[in-house]
C-alpha positions in Angstrom: -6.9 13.2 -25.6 -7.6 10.6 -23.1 -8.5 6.9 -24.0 -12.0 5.7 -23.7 -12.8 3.3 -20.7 -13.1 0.4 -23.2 -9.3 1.2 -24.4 -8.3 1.9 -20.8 -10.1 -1.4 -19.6 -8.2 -3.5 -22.2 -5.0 -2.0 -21.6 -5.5 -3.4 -17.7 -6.4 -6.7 -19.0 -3.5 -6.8 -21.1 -1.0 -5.5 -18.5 -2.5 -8.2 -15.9 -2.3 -11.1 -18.0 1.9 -10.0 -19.2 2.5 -9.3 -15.4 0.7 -12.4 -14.2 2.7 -14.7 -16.7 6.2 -12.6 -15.2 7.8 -14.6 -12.6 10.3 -12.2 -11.7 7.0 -9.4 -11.0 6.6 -8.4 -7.5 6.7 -12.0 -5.8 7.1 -15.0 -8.2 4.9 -16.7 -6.0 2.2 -14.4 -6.9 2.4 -11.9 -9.6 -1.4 -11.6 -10.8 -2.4 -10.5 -6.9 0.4 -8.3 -7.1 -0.1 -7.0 -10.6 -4.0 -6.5 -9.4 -3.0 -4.3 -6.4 -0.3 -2.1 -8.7 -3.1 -1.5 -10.5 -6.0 -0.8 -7.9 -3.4 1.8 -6.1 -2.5 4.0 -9.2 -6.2 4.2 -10.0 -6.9 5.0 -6.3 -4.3 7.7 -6.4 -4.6 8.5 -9.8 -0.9 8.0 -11.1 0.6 6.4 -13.6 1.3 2.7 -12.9 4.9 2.9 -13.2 5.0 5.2 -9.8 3.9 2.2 -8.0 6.0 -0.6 -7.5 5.1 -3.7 -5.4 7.3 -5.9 -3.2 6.9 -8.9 -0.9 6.4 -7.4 2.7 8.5 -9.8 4.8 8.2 -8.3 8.1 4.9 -8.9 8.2 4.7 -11.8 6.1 1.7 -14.8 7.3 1.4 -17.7 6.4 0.5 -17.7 2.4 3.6 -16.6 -0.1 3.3 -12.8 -1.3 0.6 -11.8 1.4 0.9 -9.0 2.2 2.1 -7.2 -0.4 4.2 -3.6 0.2 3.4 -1.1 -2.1 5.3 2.6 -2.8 3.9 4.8 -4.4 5.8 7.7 -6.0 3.8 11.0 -6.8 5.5 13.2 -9.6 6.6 16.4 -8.6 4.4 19.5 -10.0 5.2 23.2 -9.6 3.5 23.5 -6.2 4.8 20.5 -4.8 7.7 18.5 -4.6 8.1 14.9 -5.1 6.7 12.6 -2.6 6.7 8.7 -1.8 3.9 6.9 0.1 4.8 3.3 1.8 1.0 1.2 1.9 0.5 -2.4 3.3 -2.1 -4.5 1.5 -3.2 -7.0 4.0 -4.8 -9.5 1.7 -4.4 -9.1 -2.2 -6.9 -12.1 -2.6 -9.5 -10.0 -1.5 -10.6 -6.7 -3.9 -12.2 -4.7 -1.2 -9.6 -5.0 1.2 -8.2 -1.9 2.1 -4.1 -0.4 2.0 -2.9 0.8 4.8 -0.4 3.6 4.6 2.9 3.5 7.0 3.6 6.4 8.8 6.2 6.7 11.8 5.0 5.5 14.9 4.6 8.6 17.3 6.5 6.5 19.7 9.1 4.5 18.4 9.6 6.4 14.7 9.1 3.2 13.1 6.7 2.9 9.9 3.4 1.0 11.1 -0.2 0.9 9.1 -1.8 3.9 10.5 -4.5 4.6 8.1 -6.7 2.4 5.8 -6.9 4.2 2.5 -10.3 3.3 0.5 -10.9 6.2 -1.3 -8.3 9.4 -2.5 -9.8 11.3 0.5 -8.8 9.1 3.3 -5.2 10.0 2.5 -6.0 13.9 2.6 -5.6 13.7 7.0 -2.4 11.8 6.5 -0.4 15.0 5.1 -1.5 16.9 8.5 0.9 13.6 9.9 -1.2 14.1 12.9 -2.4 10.6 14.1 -6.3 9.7 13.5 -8.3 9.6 16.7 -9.3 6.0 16.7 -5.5 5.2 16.6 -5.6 3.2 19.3 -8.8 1.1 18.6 -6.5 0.0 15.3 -5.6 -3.2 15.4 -3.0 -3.2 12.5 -1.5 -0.2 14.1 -1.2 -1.8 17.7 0.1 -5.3 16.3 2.3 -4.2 13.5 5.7 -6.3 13.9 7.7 -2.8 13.3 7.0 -1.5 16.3 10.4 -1.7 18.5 10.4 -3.7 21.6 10.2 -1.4 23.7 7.4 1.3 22.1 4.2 1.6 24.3 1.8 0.7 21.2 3.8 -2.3 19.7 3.1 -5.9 20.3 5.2 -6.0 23.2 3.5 -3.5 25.3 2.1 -4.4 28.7 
C-alpha cells in the first residue's frame, strides 16, 4: 500500500529537519541544502532516498561552502536491466528550481563534465543514447567545467 501524500510529506519534513541537525551529512557546512537536494533527486528519479547520496563537489567548488553539491544516484537493478549509477552537479542548492546537471564523458578528453540539465524524468531519457545534445556547445557549464583536461578542445583552456 503506498502512504498518503500527507504521510509521505511528513516523513520529508522529518527526514530534513534530522539531516539538517547532522553535521557529519553531506557537507557540515550545509546539510539542510544538501538534505533538500537528496530529496528533490530521488523524487525526480523516483528512487528511494538511500540510492542517492550527496557529497561536496570540490572541483568545482565557488566561493560559498557546500555549493555545488555532487550527487550519485544509484538505480536498483530490475530483471531487464542491470544496475546503473548517475553522477549530477547541482549548481546552486539555495535555489529550488535550479536544475542538476548530469556528468557524462567529455567526447573529447573522456572526462565527466555537466552535459545535460535534468528538470524533469524525461530530460534524462536522451542521455542513455550517450549521444551528445545538439546545443552542446552553446552550454556554458559544459564549455567551462574545471574537468575538462588541459588540453581538450571544449574545456576552459581552449583557444
Amino acid at each position: 500500500m503506498t502512504p498518503s501524500i500527507t504521510a509521505r510529506a511528513q516523513a520529508a519534513l522529518d527526514y530534513l529537519e534530522t539531516a539538517s541537525t547532522d553535521p557529519a551529512f553531506a557537507h557540515p557546512a550545509r546539510p539542510e541544502d544538501a538534505a533538500t537536494a537528496q530529496l528533490r533527486l530521488a523524487h525526480l528519479l523516483g528512487i528511494p532516498l538511500t540510492n542517492v547520496t550527496v557529497t561536496a563537489d570540490l572541483l568545482r567548488r565557488r566561493h560559498q561552502s557546500g555549493e555545488p553539491l555532487l550527487l550519485t544516484a544509484t538505480d536498483p537493478a530490475d530483471g531487464e536491466n542491470p544496475q546503473e549509477t548517475y553522477h549530477f552537479i547541482l549548481s546552486t542548492p539555495l535555489l529550488d528550481h535550479d536544475p542538476f546537471h548530469l556528468l557524462e564523458p567529455c567526447p573529447e578528453c573522456d572526462q565527466p563534465v555537466p552535459v545535460r540539465a535534468i528538470t524533469r524524468l524525461t530530460d534524462l531519457a536522451p542521455a542513455l543514447t550517450r549521444d551528445l545534445p545538439d546545443d552542446v556547445l552553446d552550454n556554458l557549464q559544459f564549455l567551462f567545467d574545471p574537468a575538462h583536461r588541459d588540453t581538450c578542445d571544449f574545456g576552459p583552456a581552449r583557444d
